[in-house]
C-alpha positions as CSV (number, residue, x, y, z in Angstrom):
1,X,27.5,33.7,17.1
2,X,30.9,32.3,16.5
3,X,32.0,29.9,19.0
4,X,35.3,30.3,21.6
5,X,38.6,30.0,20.0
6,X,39.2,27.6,23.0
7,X,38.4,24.1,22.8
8,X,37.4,21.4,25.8
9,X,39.7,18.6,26.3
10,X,38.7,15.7,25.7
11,X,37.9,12.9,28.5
12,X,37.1,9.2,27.6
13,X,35.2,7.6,30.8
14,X,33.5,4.1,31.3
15,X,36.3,2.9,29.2
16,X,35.9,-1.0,30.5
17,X,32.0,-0.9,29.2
18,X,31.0,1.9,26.4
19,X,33.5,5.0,25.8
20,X,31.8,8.0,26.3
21,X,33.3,11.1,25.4
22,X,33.4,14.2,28.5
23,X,34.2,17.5,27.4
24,X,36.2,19.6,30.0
25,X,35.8,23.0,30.1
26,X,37.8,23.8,33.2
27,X,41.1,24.0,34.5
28,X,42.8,21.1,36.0
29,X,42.8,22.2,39.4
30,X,41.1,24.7,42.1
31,X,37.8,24.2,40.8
32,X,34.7,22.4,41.3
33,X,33.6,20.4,38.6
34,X,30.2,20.8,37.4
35,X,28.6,17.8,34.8
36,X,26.3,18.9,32.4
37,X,23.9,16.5,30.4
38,X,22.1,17.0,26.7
39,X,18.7,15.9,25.6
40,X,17.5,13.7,23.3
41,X,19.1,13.9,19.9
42,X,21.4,16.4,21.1
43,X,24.8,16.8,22.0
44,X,26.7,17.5,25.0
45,X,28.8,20.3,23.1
46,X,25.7,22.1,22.5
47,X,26.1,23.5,25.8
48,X,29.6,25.1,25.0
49,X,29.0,28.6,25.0
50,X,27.3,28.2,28.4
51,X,30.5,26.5,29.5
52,X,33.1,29.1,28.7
53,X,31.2,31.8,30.4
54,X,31.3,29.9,33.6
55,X,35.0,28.1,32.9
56,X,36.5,30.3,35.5
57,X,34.7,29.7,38.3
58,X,33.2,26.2,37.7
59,X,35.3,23.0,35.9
60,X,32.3,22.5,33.6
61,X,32.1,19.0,31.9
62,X,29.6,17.9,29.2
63,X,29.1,14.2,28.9
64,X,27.3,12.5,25.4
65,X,25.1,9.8,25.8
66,X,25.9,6.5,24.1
67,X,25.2,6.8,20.6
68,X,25.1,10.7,20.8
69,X,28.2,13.4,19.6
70,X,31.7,11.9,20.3
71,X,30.6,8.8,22.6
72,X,30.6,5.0,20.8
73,X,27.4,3.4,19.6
74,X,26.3,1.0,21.3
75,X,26.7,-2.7,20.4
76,X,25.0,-4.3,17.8
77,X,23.4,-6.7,20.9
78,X,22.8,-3.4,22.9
79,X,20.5,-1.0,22.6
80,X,19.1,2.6,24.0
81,X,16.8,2.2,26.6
82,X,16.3,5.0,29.4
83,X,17.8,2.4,31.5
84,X,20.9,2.2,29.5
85,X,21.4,5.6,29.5
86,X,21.0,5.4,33.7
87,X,23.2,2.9,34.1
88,X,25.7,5.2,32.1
89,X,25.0,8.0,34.3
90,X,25.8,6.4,37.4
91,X,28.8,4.5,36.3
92,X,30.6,7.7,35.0
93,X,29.6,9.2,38.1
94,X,31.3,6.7,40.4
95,X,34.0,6.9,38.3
96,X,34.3,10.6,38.7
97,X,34.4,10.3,42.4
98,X,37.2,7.9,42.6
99,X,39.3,10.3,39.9
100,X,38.2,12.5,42.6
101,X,36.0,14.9,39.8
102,X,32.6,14.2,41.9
103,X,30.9,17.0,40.5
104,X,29.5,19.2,42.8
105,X,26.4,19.7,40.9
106,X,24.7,18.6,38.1
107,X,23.0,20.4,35.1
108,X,20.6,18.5,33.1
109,X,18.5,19.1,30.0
110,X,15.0,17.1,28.9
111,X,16.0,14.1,28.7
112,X,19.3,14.4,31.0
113,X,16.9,16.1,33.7
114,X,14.9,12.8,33.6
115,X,17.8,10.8,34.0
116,X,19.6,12.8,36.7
117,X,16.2,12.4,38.6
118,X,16.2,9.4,38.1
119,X,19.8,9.4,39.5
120,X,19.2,11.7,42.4
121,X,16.4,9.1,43.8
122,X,17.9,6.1,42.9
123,X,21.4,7.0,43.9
124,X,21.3,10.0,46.3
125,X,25.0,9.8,47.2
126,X,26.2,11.0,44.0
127,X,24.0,13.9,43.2
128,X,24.7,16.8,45.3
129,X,22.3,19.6,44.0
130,X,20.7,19.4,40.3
131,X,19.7,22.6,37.7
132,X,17.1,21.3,35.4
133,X,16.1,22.5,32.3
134,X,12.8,22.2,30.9
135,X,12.1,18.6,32.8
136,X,10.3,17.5,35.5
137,X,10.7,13.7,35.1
138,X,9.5,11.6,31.9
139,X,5.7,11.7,30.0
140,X,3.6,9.1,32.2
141,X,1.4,6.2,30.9
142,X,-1.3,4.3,31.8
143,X,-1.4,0.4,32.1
144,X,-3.4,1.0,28.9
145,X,-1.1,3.4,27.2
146,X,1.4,1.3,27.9
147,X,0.7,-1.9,25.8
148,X,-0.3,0.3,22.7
149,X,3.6,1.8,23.5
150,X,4.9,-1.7,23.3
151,X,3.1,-2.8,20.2
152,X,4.5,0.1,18.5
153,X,8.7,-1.1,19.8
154,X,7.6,-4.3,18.9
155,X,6.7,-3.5,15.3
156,X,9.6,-1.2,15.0
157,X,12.1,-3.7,17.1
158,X,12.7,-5.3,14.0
159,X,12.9,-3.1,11.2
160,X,16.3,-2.2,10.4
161,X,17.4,1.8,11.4
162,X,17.1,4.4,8.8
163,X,20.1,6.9,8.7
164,X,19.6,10.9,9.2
165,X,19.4,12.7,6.5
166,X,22.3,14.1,5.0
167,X,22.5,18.3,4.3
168,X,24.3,20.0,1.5
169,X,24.8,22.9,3.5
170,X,25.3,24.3,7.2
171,X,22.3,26.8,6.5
172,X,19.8,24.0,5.4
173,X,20.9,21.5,8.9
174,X,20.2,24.8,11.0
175,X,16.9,25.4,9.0
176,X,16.0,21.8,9.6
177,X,17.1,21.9,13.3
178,X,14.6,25.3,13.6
179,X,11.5,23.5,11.6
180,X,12.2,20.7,13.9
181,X,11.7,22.8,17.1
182,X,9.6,25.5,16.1
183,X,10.4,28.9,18.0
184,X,14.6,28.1,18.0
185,X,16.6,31.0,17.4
186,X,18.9,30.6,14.7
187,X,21.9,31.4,16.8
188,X,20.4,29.0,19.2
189,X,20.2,26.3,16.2
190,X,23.9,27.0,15.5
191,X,25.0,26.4,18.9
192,X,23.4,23.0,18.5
193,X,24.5,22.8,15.2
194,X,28.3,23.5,15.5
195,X,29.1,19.8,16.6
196,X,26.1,17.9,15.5
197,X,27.8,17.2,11.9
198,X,30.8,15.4,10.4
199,X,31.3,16.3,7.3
200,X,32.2,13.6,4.5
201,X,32.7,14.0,1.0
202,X,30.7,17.5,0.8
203,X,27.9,16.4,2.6
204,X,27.2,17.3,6.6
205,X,26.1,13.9,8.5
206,X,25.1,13.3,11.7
207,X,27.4,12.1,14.6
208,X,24.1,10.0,16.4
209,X,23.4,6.6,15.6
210,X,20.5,6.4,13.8
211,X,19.2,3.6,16.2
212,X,18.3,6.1,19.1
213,X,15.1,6.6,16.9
214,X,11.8,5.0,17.6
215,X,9.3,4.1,20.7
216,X,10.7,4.4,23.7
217,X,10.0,0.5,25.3
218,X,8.9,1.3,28.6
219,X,7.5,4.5,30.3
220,X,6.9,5.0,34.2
221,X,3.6,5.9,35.3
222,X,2.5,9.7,36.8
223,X,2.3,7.4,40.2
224,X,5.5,6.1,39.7
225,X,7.4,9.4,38.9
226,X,5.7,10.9,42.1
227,X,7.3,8.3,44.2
228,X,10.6,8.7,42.4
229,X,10.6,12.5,43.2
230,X,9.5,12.1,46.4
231,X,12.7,10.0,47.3
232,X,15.2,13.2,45.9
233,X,16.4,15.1,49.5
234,X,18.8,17.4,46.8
235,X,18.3,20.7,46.1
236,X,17.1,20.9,43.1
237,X,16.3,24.3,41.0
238,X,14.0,24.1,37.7
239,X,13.5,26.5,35.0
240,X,10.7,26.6,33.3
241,X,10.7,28.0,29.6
242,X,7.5,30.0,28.5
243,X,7.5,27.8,25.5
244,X,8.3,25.0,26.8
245,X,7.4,21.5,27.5
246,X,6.8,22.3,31.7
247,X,4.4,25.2,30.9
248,X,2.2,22.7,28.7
249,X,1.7,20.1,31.3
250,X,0.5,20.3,35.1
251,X,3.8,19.4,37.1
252,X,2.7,20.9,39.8
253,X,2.2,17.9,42.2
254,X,5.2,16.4,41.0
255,X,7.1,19.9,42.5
256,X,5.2,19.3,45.3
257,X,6.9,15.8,45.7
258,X,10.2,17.3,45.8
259,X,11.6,17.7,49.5
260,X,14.0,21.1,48.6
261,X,12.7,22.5,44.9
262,X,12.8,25.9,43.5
263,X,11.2,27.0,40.4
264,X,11.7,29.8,37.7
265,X,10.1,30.5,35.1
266,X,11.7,32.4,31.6
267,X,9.4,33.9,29.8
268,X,9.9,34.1,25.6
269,X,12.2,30.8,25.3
270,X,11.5,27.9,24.2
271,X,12.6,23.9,25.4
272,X,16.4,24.7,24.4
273,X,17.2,27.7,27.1
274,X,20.8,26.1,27.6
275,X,21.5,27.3,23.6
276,X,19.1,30.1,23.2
277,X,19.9,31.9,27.1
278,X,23.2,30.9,27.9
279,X,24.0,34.0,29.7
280,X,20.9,33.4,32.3
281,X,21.2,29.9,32.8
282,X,25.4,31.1,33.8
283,X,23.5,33.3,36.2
284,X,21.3,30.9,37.4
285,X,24.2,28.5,37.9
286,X,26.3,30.8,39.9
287,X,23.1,31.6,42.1
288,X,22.2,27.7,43.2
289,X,26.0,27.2,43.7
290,X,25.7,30.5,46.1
C-alpha cells in the first residue's frame, strides 16, 4: 500500500534536554490532539496510515523515542533505560500542555503502552484516557531473575554497540522485518518499513541507534506492575491481538487491577495491529473518544 501524498509536519519538543521529533498529522486548530507512541525498535511514523484516516477528526501526533526514527541519540554519557524513555514521556507531555496540545488521549503500542502506564500511574494528571495495543505493562521478574538479568547488562555494558545491518534492497529490509516478526503482513512490514531506512550510498540503513540493543537493566516485578495498575483511575481500552504477546500470557489479574478497563480482542493479527489493521484500530479510536 502506497503511503498518503500528504506529509506530517514536523515538531521538535524537549528541545532544552534531547530533541525528539513529533509528527503532526492534524490541522492547526479545532481539533483535539491525540499522541501516539511506537514500540521497541520501531518508529513513530509507522503509525501513518492510521493517522491520515483519523486526521479530520483527531490532530493525531506520533512522537519517536530517543534514539528511534527522527529523534537525537542520546548522549555518549546517556543511555536507554525504560526510565529514560519515561522521563521523555512526561516532559513532552508537560510541554504539550503549556503549548496548550495536551492531548486528549493517548495511543500506545508494546513498549509505548508500558510507558504510558507507567505514565498514567505515576502522573495521572496528564493522561486523560489511553488505547493500548498489545501491552499490558512490561514482562515481570523475580528477585532471582533479576540478578541473572543484570549479569547479562553488565557483560554487555561494556562491549561496544554493533550497527544494524545494512540492506541492498527495500524488498530484502521488508523480508527481514517479516522473519523478524513472524505472521507480519507484507503491507504491514511496509508501513513499518517506509521510514525505518535512510538510504546512503545505495545501501538502506537504519535511522535507530544501534545502542537501544541489549538487556534491558532493570525489570519490575508481577507485584510491582499490579500496584502500578492499580494506581491508573483513566479509562483505558486494550486490544488484544490473536497472535499476540497478551493472548500468550495471563494478564488477567493485572485487568482486574485497572479501576475503568475495557478489553477487545482481534482475532488473525498479530503484535503490530496499528500497521497491519489500521482501519479498526481508526474505529476503535473514534469509539473510546465517543
Amino acid at each position: 500500500m502506497s503511503s498518503d501524498s500528504r506529509s506530517p509536519r514536523r515538531l521538535e519538543v524537549q528541545q532544552s534536554r534531547l530533541p525528539l521529533a513529533l509528527w503532526d498529522y492534524g490541522n492547526e486548530i479545532g481539533q483535539s490532539p491525540v499522541l501516539f507512541l511506537h514500540g521497541f525498535l520501531d518508529t513513530a511514523r509507522s503509525f501513518e496510515d492510521l493517522a491520515w484516516l483519523i486526521a479530520d477528526e483527531v490532530r493525531p501526533m506520533c512522537l519517536d523515542w530517543r534514539g528511534h526514527g527522527g529523534s537525537a541519540w542520546a548522549h555518549a554519557d546517556a543511555g536507554y533505560h525504560q526510565l529514560d524513555h519515561l522521563r521523555d514521556l512526561l516532559c513532552v507531555l508537560e510541554e504539550l500542555s503549556q503549548r496548550s496540545l495536551a492531548p486528549k488521549m493517548i495511543v500506545a503500542h508494546s513498549m509505548g503502552g508500558t510507558l504510558a502506564l507507567m505514565a498514567a500511574a505515576f502522573a495521572p494528571h496528564l493522561v486523560p484516557r489511553l488505547l493500548v495495543l498489545d501491552c499490558l505493562g512490561g514482562y515481570p521478574v523475580t528477585p532471582e531473575k533479576r540478578v541473572e538479568q543484570m549479569r547479562a547488562y553488565a557483560a554487555h555494558a561494556v562491549q561496544p554497540a554493533k550497527d544494524f545491518r545494512p540492506f541492498a534492497s527495500r524488498k530484502k529490509a521488508i523480508a527481514r522485518i517479516q522473519h523478524n516478526n513472524p505472521g507480519l503482513s507484507t503491507e504491514g512490514a511496509e508501513r513499518m518499513a517506509r521510514h525505518y531506512f535512510r538510504e546512503e550510498e545505495g545501501q538502506l540503513l537504519s535511522r535507530q541507534d544501534p545502542r537501544l540493543r541489549g538487556p534491558n537493566p532493570y525489570r519490575f516485578s508481577e507485584e510491582d506492575w499490579l500496584a502500578i495498575l492499580a494506581n491508573i483511575t483513566c479509562p483505558v481500552h486494550v486490544l488484544a491481538p490473536e497472535q499476540g504477546y497478551l493472548h500468550r500470557h495471563d494478564v488477567q489479574a493485572r485487568m482486574e487491577a485497572l479501576a475503568a478497563a475495557t478489553r477487545k480482542d482481534i482475532e488473525g493479527i498479530g503484535h503490530h495491529v496499528h500497521v497491519e489493521c489500521p482501519e479498526r484500530i481508526a474505529e476503535e479510536i473514534r469509539q473510546f473518544l465517543g
